[in-house]
C-alpha positions as CSV (number, residue, x, y, z in Angstrom):
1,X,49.9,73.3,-23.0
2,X,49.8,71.7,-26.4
3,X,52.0,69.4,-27.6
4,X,53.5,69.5,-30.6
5,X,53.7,66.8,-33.0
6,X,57.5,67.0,-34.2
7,X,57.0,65.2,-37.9
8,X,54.1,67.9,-38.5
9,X,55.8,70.5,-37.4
10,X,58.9,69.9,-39.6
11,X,56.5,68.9,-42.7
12,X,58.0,66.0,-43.0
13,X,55.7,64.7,-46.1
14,X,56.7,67.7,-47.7
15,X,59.7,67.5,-50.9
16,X,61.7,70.5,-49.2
17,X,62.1,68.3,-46.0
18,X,63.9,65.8,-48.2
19,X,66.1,68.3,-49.5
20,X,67.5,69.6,-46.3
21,X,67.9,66.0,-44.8
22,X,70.0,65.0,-47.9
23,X,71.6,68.8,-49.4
24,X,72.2,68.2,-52.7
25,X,73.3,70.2,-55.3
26,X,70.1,72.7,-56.1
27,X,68.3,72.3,-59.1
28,X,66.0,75.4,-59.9
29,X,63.1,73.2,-59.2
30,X,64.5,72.4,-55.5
31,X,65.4,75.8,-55.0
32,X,61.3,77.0,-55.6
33,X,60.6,73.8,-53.1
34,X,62.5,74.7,-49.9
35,X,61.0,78.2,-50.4
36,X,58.1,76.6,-50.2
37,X,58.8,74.3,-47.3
38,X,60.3,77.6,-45.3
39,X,56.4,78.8,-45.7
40,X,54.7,75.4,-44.8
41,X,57.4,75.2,-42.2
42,X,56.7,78.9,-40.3
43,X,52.9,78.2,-41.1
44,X,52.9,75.1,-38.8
45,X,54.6,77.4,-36.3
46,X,52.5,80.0,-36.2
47,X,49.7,77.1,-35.7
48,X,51.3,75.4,-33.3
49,X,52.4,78.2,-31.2
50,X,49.3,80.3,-31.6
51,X,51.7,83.5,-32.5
52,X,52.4,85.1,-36.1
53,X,56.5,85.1,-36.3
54,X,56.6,86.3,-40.0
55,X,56.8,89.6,-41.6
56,X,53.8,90.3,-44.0
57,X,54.2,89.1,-47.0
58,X,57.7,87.5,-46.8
59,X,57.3,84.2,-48.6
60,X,55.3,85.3,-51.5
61,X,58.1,88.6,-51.6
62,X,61.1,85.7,-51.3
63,X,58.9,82.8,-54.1
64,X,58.9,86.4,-56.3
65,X,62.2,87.7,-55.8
66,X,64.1,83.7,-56.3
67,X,61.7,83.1,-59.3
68,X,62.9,86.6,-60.7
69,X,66.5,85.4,-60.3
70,X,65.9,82.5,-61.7
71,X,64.4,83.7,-65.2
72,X,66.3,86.9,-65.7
73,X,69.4,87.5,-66.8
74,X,68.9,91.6,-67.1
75,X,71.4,93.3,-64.6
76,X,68.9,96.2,-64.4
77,X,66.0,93.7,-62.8
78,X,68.5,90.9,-60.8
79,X,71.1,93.3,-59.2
80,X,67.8,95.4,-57.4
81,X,66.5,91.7,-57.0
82,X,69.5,90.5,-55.5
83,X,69.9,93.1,-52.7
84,X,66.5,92.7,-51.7
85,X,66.2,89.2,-51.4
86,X,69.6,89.3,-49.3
87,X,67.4,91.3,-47.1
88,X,64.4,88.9,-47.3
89,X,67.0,86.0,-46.1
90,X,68.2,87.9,-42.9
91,X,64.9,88.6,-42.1
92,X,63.7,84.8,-42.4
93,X,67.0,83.8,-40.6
94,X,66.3,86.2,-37.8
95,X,62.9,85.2,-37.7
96,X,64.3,80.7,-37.5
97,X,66.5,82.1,-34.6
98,X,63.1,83.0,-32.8
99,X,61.6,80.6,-33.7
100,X,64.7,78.1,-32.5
101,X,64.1,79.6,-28.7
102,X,60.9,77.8,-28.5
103,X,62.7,74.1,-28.7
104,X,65.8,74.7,-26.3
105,X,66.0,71.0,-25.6
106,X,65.3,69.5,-28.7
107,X,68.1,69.7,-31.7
108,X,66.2,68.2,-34.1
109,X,64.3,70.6,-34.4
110,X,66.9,73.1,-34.3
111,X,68.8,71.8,-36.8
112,X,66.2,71.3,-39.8
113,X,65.4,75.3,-39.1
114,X,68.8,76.3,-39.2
115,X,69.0,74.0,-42.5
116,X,66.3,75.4,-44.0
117,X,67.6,79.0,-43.4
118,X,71.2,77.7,-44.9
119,X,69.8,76.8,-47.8
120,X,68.2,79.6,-48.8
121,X,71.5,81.3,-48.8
122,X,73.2,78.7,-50.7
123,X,70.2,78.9,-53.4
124,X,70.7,82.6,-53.3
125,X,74.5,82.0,-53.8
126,X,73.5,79.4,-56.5
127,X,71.6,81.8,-58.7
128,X,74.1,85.0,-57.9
129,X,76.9,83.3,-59.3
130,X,78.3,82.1,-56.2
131,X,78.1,85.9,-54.6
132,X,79.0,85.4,-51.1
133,X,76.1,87.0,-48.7
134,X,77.1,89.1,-45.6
């Protein structure tokens, strides 16, 4: 069995890293950078573990669907938007509690993916107006 270097694994070079360690208020910038960091994040996963966890497509569907709400202001192209990247976030969340199961001694770990998943709702919250998700 291989073991898993923790700092790689948790991209800790990489800006979005930062941002869940400190959770600041969410620029638009920051909010393009921990979708980014969820990719990096479930691609050193998947490398690690020798498995694909994620659903085709989902990070360049969720970079799409968050730049969307961040440059439009049309109701008829961000209320579609918003619905489906509510779905996109319950997907990713679903897929962090997977991938949580393979570290069942380790919080660190556990904690920086349930973060990470956190965040993306509060930046989806951010750019709805403060919409609650369900």
């Amino acid at each position: 069995m291989m073991e898993v270097p923790v700092p790689d694994l948790l991209q800790v070079s990489h800006p979005g890293y930062r941002l869940i360690m400190s959770r600041p208020n969410l620029s638009d910038d920051d909010i393009m950078c921990i979708v980014d960091y969820a990719k990096c994040m479930t691609q050193r996963f998947e490398f690690y573990g020798n498995v694909v966890v994620s659903a085709p497509a989902i990070f360049e569907l969720m970079h799409e669907s968050f730049k969307t709400l961040l440059e439009s202001d049309d109701p008829e192209v961000v209320l579609p938007v918003r619905l489906f990247t509510t779905r996109l976030l319950e997907e990713y969340e679903h897929m962090t509690q997977n991938m949580i199961q393979a570290f069942p001694v380790n919080p660190v770990v556990k904690n920086v993916y349930t973060d990470l998943s956190e965040m993306l709702y509060e930046a989806y919250d951010v750019l709805s107006g403060g919409e609650q998700h369900d």
